[in-house]
C-alpha positions in Angstrom: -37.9 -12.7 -17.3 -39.4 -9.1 -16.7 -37.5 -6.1 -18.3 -35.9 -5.5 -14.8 -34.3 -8.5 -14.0 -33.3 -8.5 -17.9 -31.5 -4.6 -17.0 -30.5 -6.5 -13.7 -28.5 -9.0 -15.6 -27.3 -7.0 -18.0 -25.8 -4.9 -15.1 -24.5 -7.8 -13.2 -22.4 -9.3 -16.5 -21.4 -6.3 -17.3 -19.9 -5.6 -14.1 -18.2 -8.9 -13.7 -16.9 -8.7 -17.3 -14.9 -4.9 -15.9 -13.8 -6.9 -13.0 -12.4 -9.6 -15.1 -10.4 -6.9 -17.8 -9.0 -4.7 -14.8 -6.2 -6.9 -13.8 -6.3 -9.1 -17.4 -3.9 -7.3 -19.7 -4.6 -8.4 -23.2 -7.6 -10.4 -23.6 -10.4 -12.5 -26.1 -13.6 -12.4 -25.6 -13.6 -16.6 -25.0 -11.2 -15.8 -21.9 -14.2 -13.8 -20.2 -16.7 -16.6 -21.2 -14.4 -19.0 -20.0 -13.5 -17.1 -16.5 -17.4 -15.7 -15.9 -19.1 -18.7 -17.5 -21.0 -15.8 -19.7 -22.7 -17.1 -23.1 -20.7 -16.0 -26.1 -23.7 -13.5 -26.9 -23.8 -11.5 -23.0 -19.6 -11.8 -23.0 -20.2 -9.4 -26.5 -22.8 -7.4 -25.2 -21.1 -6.4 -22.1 -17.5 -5.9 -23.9 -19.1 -3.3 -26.2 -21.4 -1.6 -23.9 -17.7 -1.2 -21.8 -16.2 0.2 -25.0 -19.2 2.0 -25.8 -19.0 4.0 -21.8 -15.0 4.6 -22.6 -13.8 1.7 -20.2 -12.3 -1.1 -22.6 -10.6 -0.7 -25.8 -10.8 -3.4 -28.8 -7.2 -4.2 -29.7 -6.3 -5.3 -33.7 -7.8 -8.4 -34.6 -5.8 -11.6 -33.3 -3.7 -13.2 -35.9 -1.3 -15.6 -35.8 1.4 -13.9 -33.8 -1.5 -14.5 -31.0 -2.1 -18.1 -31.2 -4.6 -18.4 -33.2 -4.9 -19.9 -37.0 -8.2 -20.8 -38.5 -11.5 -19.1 -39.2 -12.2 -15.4 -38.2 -9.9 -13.5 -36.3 -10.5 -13.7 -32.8 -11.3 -9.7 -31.3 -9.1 -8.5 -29.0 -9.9 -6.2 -25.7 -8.3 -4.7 -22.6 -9.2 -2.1 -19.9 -8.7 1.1 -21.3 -5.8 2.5 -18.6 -6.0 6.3 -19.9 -9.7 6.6 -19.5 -8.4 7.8 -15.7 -6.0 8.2 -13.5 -5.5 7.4 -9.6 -3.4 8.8 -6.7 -1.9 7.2 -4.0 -0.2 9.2 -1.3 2.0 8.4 1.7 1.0 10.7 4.3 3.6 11.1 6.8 4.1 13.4 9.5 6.7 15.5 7.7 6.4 14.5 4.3 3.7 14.0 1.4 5.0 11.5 -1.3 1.9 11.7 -3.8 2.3 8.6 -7.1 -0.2 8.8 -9.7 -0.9 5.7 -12.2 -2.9 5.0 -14.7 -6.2 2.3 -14.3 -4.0 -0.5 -15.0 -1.7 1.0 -12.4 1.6 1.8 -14.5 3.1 4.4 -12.5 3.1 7.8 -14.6 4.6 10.3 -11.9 5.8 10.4 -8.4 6.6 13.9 -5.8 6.9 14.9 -2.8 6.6 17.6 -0.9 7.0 19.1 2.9 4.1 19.5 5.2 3.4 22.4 6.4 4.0 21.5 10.0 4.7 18.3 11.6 3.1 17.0 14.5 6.2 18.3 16.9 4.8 21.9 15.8 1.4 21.5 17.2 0.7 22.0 20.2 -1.5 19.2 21.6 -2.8 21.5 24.6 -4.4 24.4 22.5 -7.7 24.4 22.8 -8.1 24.2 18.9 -6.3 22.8 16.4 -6.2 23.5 13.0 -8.2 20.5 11.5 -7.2 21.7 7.7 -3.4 21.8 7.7 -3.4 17.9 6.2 -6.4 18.1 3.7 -4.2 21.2 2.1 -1.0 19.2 2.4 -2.6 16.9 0.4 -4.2 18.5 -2.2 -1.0 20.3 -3.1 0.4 16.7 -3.0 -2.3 15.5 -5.3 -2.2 18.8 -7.5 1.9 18.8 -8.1 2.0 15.1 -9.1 -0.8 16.0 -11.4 1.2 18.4 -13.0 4.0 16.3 -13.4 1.8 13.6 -15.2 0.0 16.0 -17.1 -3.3 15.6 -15.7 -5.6 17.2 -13.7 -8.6 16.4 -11.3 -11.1 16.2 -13.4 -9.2 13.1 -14.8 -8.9 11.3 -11.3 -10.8 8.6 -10.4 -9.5 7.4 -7.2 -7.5 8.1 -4.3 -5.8 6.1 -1.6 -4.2 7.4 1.6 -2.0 6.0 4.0 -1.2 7.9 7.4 0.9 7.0 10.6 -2.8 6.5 13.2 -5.4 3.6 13.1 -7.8 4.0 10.3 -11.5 1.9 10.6 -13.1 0.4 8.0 -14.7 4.1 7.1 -11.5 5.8 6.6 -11.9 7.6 10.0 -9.6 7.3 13.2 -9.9 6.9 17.1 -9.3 10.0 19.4 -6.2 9.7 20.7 -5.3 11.7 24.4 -2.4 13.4 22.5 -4.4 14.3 20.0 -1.9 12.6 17.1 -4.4 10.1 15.3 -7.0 12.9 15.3 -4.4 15.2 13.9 -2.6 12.7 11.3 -6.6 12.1 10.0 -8.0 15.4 10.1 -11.6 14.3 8.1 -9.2 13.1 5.3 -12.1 10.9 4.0 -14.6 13.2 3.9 -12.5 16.4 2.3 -11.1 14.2 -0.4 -14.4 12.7 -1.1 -16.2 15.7 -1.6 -13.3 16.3 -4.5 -12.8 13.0 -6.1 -15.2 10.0 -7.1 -13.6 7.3 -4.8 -11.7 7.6 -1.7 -10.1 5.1 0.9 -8.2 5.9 4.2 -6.2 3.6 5.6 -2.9 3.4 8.4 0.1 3.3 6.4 1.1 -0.2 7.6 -2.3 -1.9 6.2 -1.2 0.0 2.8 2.2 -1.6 3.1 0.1 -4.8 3.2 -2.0 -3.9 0.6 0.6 -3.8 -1.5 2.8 -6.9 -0.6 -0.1 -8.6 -1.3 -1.6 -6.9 -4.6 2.3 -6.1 -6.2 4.8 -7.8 -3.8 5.9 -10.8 -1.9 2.9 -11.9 -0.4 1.0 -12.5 -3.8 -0.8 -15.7 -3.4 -1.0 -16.0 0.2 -4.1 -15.3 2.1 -2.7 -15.2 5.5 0.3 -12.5 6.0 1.5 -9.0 7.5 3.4 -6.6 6.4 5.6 -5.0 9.3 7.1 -1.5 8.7 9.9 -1.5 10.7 11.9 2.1 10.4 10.8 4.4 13.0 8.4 3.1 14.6 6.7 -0.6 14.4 3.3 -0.8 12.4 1.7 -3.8 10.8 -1.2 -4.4 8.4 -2.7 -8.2 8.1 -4.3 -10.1 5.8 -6.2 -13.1 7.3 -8.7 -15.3 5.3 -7.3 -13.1 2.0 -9.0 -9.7 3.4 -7.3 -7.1 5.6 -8.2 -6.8 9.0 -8.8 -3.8 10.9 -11.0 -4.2 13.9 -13.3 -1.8 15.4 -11.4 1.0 15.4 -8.4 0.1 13.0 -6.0 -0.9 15.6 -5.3 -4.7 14.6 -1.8 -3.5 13.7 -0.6 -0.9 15.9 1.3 -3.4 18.3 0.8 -1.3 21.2 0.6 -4.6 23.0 4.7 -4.8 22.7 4.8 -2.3 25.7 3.6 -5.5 27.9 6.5 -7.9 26.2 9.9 -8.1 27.4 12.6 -7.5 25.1 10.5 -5.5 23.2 8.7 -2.7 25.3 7.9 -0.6 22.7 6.8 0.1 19.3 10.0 1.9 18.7 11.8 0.2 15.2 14.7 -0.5 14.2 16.2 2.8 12.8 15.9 4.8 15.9 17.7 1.5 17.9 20.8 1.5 15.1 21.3 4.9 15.5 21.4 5.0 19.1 23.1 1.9 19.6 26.0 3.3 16.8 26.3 6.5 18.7 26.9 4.8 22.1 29.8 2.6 20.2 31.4 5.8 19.3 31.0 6.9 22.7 32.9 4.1 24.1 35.7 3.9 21.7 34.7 0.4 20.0 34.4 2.1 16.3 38.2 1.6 15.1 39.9 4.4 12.5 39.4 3.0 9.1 36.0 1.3 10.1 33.1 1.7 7.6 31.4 2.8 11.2 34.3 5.5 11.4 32.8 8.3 9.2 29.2 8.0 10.7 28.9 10.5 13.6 27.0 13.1 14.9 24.6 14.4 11.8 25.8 11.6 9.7 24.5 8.7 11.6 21.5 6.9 10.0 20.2 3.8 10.6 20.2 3.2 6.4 23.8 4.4 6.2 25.2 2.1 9.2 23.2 -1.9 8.0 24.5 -1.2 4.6 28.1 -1.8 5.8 27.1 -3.9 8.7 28.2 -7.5 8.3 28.5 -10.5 10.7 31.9 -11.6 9.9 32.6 -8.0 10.9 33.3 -7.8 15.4 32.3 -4.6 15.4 29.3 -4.7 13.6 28.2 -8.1 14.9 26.8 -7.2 18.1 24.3 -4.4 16.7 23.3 -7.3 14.3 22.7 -9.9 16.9 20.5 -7.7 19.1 18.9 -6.6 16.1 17.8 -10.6 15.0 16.3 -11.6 18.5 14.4 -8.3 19.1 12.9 -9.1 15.4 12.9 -13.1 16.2 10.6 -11.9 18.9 8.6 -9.3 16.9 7.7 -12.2 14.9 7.2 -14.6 17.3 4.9 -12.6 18.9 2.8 -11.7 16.0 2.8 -15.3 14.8 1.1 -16.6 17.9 -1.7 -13.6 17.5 -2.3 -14.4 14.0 -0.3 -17.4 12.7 0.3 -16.0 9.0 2.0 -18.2 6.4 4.7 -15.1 5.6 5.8 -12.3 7.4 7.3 -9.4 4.8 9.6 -7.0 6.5 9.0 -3.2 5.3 10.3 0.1 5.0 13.0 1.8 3.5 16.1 -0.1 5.4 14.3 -3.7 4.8 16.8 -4.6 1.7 20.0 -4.1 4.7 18.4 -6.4 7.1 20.3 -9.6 5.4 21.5 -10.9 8.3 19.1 -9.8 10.5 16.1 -11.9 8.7 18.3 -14.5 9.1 18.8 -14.4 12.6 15.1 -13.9 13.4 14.3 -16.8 11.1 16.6 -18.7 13.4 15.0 -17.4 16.6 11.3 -18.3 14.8 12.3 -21.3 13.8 13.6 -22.7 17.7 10.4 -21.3 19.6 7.6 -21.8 17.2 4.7 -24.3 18.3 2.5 -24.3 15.1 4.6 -24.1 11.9 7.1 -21.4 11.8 6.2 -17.9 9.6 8.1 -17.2 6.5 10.1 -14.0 7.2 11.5 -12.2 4.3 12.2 -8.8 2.9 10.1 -6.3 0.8 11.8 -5.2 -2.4 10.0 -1.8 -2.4 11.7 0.3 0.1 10.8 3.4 1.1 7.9 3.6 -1.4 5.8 1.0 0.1 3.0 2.8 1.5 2.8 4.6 -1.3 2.9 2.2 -3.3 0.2 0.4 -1.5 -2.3 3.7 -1.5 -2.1 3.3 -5.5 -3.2 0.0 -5.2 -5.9 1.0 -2.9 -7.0 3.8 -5.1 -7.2 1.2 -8.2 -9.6 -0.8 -5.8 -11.5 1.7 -5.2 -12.1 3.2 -8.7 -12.8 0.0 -9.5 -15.7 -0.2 -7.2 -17.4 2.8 -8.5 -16.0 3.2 -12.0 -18.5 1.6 -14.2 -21.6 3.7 -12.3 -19.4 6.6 -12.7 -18.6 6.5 -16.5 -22.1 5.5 -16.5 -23.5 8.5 -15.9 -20.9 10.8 -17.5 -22.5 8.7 -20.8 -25.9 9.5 -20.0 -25.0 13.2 -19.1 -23.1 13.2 -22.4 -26.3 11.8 -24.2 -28.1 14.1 -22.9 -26.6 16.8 -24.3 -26.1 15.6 -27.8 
């Protein structure tokens, strides 16, 4: 073996040993020699060259609190979370919810703030529109939950971003004739990039995914969406154990539903309870006393109306019925595309859709021709996608972090 494939190798173990501590937790060296098949000697050579670049930390020696009893104590390692930080952010047309976590992903700090115009303020038929209203919205997103942490940006590793538009495998969006996707993007992956070491774009949906299937419900399957279901209907899949896009990110924008009856439209749920409550007011069917009774005008939100909805209840039956065959058919329709083990149901109102899942499970369960989809409820709420652009942002530091701290050593060698 020549001295480059001998710096090849070295490279390659090391590598894989990182991979193995970034998820481990608490670990021995004969875990990663088990796991990578490493000799005893490379597994030690790679774990202190990591603790020598700032990446792993050696823990107190194992004794017998640990397992083990005879011989030398057995040394101890795991990723070393503060060496960096990473942000996720939830990109929405009105809001910026920005959470930053450490490497091994415990959640440090979470805020939000107001954009600085939503997409209702721009008007689509100027000949220009301002292209750097978003990038700023987020880097005051990134910069306040920074504060809150403690950090800054010089400790940020990686960033993940989830907005309401299709997002290709290179973080950038299709032109839309509105001009919204365009808009909701704005260059995010290249203005972030030029700021921080690792950046990924991706449509909020796909992030939900990401994290049902990193964090969530879907751990352990390889074949699942995520559906957010509030104000409008979004999906991100998972087929094969990778999330699939397309050509121009639009696996999961379920424009198709405008072609499907009882569904016509990529509206979701929350705009269809609040509308549907509304018109029961309107007609006098909402009794004095009803939980219903108080939610009127200003006060009517689809979050606020499921949480007392019940199917013993006549009044709130109906809404509830209609809801569980237009979702019966959401996932009906999705399953026959592409026939996922589980379906997870998303967004801030998915813990008050009970009855609903259990409707659409029924509807699922009488049409299906291959085996039915799993259909249950994400227990993240609102913070999904952000949620999700974490996780992203941990897969992408990943990716670049031991090049990166890399060369910070050599730089810091070569100063010293």
């Amino acid at each position: 073996m020549n001295l480059a494939d001998g710096h090849l190798r070295y490279r390659a173990s090391t590598a894989a040993v990182l991979d193995f501590a970034w998820d481990a937790g608490p670990f021995r060296a004969d875990h990663v020699i088990a796991a990578l098949d490493l000799t005893r000697s490379t597994a030690l050579t790679a774990l202190d060259a990591l603790i020598d670049l700032g990446l792993i930390s050696e823990l107190p020696s194992a004794g017998p609190e640990h397992g083990y009893r005879l011989g030398r104590p057995a040394r101890r390692f795991e990723l070393r979370a503060e060496a960096g930080v990473v942000v996720g952010i939830d990109a929405g047309d009105r809001r910026f919810t920005a959470t930053v976590a450490d490497l091994a992903g415990c959640i440090l700090a979470r805020e939000q703030i107001e954009a600085t115009r939503s997409w209702i303020d721009v008007d689509p038929r100027a000949a220009h529109i301002d292209s750097s209203e978003r990038p700023r919205a987020a880097f005051r997103a990134i910069d306040a939950v920074l504060a809150a942490a403690g950090r800054t940006r010089a400790d940020v590793i990686g960033v993940g971003v989830g907005i309401p538009a299709p997002v290709d495998a290179d973080g950038h969006s299709p032109v839309h004739p509105s001009g919204f996707w365009q808009y909701m993007n704005s260059g995010l992956q290249e203005v972030l990039a030029a700021e921080f070491p690792a950046v990924r774009v991706e449509n909020d949906a796909a992030l939900a995914a990401v994290a049902e299937g990193s964090l969530g419900e879907a751990r352990g399957y390889d074949d699942f969406m995520a559906i957010l279901v509030g104000r409008r209907l979004g999906s991100g899949v998972f087929l094969d154990g990778r999330l699939v896009r397309g050509a121009h990110g639009g696996v999961g924008e379920l424009e198709g539903f405008s072609y499907v009856s009882d569904i016509g439209t990529t509206e979701g749920i929350g705009p269809r309870v609040e509308t549907w409550l509304r018109e029961a007011h309107a007609r006098g069917q909402v009794p004095a006393g009803h939980p219903w009774a108080s939610l009127s005008g200003a006060n009517v939100t689809a979050e606020a109306a499921l949480a007392v909805a019940s199917l013993e209840d006549p009044v709130t039956r109906p809404l509830l019925e209609e809801l569980g065959r237009k979702l019966g058919r959401i996932c009906n329709v999705v399953s026959r595309f592409y026939d996922p083990d589980l379906i997870v149901v998303c967004g801030a109102m998915a813990g008050a859709l009970g009855d609903v899942l259990e409707l659409a499970r029924g509807h699922v369960q009488a049409e299906a021709d291959l085996p039915p989809s799993g259909i249950v409820a994400s227990r993240f709420g609102g913070d999904i996608v952000s949620l999700g652009a974490v996780s992203a942002a941990r897969e992408a530091a990943q990716g670049i972090a031991l090049a990166l701290f890399s060369a910070r050593h050599r730089e810091w060698e070569s100063v010293h």
